[in-house]
N, C-alpha and C positions, 0 to 999 in steps of 0.2 A: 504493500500500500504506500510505504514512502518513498520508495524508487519510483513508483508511478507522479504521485506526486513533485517529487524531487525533479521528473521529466520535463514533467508540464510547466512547470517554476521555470525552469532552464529554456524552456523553447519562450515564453513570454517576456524573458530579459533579454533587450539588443544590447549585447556589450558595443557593439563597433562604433558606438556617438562618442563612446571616451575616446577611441583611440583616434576619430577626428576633435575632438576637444583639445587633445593633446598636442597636435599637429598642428591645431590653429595658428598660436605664437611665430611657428616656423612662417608660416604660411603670409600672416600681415608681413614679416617682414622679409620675407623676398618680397612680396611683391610691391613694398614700399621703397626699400634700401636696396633692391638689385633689378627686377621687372622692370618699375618704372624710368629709372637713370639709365639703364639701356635701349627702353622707345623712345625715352625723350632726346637723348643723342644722338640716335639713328632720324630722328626729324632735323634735328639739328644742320646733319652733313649736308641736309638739301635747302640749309637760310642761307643769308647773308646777314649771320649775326657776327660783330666782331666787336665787342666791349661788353660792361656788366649791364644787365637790364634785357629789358624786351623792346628798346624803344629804336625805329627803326629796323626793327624784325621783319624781314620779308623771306619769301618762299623763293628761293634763285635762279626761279625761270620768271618772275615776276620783277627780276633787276635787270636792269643795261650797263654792258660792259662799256668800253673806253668806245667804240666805234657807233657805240647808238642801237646795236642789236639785243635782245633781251639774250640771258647767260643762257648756255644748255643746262638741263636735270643733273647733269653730272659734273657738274663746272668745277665744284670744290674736290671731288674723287680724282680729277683729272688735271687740277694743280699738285697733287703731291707728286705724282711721276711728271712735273713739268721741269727742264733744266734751265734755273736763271743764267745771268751772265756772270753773278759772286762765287758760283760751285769754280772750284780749283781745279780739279780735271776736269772739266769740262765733259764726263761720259753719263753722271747718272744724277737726279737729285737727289736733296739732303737726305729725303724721304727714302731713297730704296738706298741710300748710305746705309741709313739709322737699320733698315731691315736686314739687309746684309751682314752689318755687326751684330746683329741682334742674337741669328743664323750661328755665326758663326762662334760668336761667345758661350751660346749656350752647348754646341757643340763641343767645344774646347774642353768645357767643366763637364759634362756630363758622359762623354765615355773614359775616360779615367775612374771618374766617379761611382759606375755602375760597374768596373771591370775591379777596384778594390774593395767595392761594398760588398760583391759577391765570395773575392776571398776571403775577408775578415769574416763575413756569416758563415762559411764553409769549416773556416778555420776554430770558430768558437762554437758551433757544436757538433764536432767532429770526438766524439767519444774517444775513441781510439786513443786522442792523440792528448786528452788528459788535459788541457789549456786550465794552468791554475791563474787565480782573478781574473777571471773572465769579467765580473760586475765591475771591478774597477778598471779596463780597458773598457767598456762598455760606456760607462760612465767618461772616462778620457773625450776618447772620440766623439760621441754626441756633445761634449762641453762647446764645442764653437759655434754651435745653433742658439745656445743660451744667451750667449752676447748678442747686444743690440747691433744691427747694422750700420750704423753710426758710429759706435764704439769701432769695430773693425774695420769698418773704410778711415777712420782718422787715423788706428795703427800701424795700419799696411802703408799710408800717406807718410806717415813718420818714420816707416821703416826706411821707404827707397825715396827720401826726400834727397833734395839739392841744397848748396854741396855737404851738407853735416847730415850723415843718416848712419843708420849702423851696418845695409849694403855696403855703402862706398867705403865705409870705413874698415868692414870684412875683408871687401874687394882689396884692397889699397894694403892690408896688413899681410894676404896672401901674394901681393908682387904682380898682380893682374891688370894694375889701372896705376898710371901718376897721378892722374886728376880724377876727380869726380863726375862720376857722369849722373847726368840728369835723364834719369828714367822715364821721368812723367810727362817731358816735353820734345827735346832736340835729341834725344841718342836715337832713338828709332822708333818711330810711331806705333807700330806694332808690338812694342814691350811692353804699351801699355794695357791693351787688350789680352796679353796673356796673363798681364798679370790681373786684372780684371778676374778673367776666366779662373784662371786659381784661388783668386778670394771666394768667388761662387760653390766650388769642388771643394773648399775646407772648408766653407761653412756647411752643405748639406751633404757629404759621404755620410757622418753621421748618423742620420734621420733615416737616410737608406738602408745603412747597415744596419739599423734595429728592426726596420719594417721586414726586413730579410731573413732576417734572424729568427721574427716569429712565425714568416712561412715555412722556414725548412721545419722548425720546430713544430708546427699542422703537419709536416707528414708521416704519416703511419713509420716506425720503426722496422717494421716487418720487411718492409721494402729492401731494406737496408741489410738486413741480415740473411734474406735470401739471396742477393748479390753476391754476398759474401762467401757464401756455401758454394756459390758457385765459380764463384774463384774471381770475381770482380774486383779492383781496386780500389783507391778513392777518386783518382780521374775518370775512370768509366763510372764509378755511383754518381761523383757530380754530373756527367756530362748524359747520363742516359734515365737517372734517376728525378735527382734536384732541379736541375733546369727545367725537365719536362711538368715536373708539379707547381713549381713554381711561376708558370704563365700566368697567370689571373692576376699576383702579388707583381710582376713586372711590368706588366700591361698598368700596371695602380703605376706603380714607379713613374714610369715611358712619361704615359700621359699627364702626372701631378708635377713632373720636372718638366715638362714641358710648355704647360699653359704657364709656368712660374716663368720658364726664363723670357717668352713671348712678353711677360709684364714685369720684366726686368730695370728696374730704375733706382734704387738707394743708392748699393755700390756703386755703381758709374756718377750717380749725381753726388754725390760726397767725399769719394774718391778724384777724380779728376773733372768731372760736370764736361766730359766727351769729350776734351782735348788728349793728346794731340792729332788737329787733324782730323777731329769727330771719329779717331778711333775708337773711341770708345762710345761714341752716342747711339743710345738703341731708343728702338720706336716710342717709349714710354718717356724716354726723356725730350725726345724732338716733340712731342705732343704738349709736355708743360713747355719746352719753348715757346711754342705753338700760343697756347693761354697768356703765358708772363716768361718778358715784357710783350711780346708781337702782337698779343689779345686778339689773336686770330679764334675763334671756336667755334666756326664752323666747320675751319680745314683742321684744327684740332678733334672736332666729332667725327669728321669723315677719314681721318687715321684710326681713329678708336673702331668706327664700323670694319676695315678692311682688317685692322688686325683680328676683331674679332670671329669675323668669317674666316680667317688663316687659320686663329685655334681651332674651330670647329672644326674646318677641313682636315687638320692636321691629327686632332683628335681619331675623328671619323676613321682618317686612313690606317692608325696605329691600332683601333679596332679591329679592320678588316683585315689589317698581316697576320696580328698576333691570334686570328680565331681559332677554336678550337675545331678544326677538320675532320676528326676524327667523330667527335659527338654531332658535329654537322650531317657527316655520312650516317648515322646511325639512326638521327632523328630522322633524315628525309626517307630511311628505307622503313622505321616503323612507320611512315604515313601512308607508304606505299603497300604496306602490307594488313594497316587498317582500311585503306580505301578498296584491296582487293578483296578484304573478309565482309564489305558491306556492300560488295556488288557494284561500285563505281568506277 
């Protein structure tokens, strides 16, 4: 009689209102603090708004340019790939500079980055092999994520500063240099951006190594010890075992290091703010140029949309490498084989 009742109870309570009650909070504020500042930018890139306010806000097929013709839909999408006469090479604008560094910075830091995150996680729980403080290497390592980004770009500024820094003074005590060279401006433009790229690669190997760390530790042991028995290594368990489970956790990786370095701007704007040479200037910082001083914010919105459509796409595609082909095969033939048991 109580199970019965106890049934009837259970079918007349809808739990599911809590669990959108609960999701509400999230909900107002996407769609205040991320939703809306995202349409509203994307109307943006098609004004001719350029100062604070709305006043003189127009839609920029409703403007005329310098010759009396009203602008194209795309007028501000199609200033960012335009090359003035101030660009110094004279091949690309500042815009697909800024993209290019951007490119290439975050490539710089991140396969290093992903190729020693995976051996430290290999390395620390690899049974076998006994790794004593593991918690305080663990701890080490993640420590440079803790410091403020501010902190870091002043230190790394102090390190290879001109001419009193403790490089030049390394350099100069190993017999490598008479004078001091200046890192950050005239020795070579390109030292700057590396070293960019390595302030990014010690600040987050860290963050990676842990997240790594708790995948391999999600894989079944078992795995592991039947390897073993059958005469595998620790190079073919990594490379036939770890790797393979670990897709899902790397695919998190790929794509969270990715849309980050795409909105790449502390370091570079604290550290050097893109000199030398806009070596170092990536999309997120030509876009506050963009705002202050130039108070452009239309062609500042209409960078924010293309980059945003690049993460997507770039996203998208790191989706569609990393997919699972195998559960894909498996899924499309159980449909195949429920669509033949039902006569279709």
């Amino acid at each position: 009689m109580n199970k019965t009742m106890n049934k009837k109870l259970a079918k007349r309570i809808n739990y599911s209102k809590y669990g959108y009650l609960f999701s509400l909070p999230f909900v107002v504020a996407f769609l205040i603090f991320t939703l809306y500042p995202l349409l509203y930018t994307s109307v943006l890139g098609f004004t001719d708004l350029s100062g604070a306010g709305t006043e003189g806000f127009n839609f920029i097929w409703k403007t005329k340019g310098a010759d009396g013709e009203y602008l194209s839909v795309f007028h501000n999408f199609k200033q960012l790939f335009y090359v003035p006469a101030f660009v110094t090479d004279g091949s690309r604008s500042l815009f697909e500079t800024s993209l290019k560094n951007t490119f290439l910075i975050w490539i710089m830091n991140f396969i290093p980055q992903i190729v020693l995150s995976l051996a430290l996680a290999a390395w620390f729980t690899n049974k076998m092999l006994k790794v004593k403080a593991v918690g305080f290497f663990k701890i080490m390592f993640y420590m440079p994520n803790i410091i403020t980004a501010a902190s870091i770009a002043l230190l790394f500024r102090a390190f290879f500063d001109h001419p009193i820094s403790p490089a030049n003074d390394l350099l100069f005590r190993m017999g490598l240099i008479d004078e001091p060279i200046n890192f950050l401006n005239s020795f070579s433009p390109a030292y700057a951006r590396i070293i960019v790229a390595f302030i990014q690669f010690w600040m987050w190997y860290g963050v990676t190594m842990i997240i790594l760390v708790a995948g391999i530790m999600g894989i079944s042991p078992t795995l592991f010890e039947s390897a073993a028995i059958d005469g595998a290594n620790h190079i073919k368990a990594f490379f036939y075992i770890t790797l393979p489970s670990l897709r899902t956790i790397l695919l998190y990786v790929l794509v969270t290091s990715f849309v980050g370095g795409m909105q790449m701007f502390d370091i570079p704007f604290l550290f050097n703010q893109g000199r030398p040479n806009n070596m170092t200037l990536t999309t997120s910082l030509y876009i506050f140029n963009m705002i202050s001083p130039a108070r452009n914010y239309s062609r500042a919105a209409a960078a924010s949309v293309v980059m945003f459509l690049i993460i997507c796409v770039g996203s998208a595609l790191f989706f569609y490498i990393m997919r699972d082909k195998d559960k894909i095969k498996e899924r499309r033939e159980y449909k195949a084989r429920e669509r033949a048991r039902r006569g279709f």
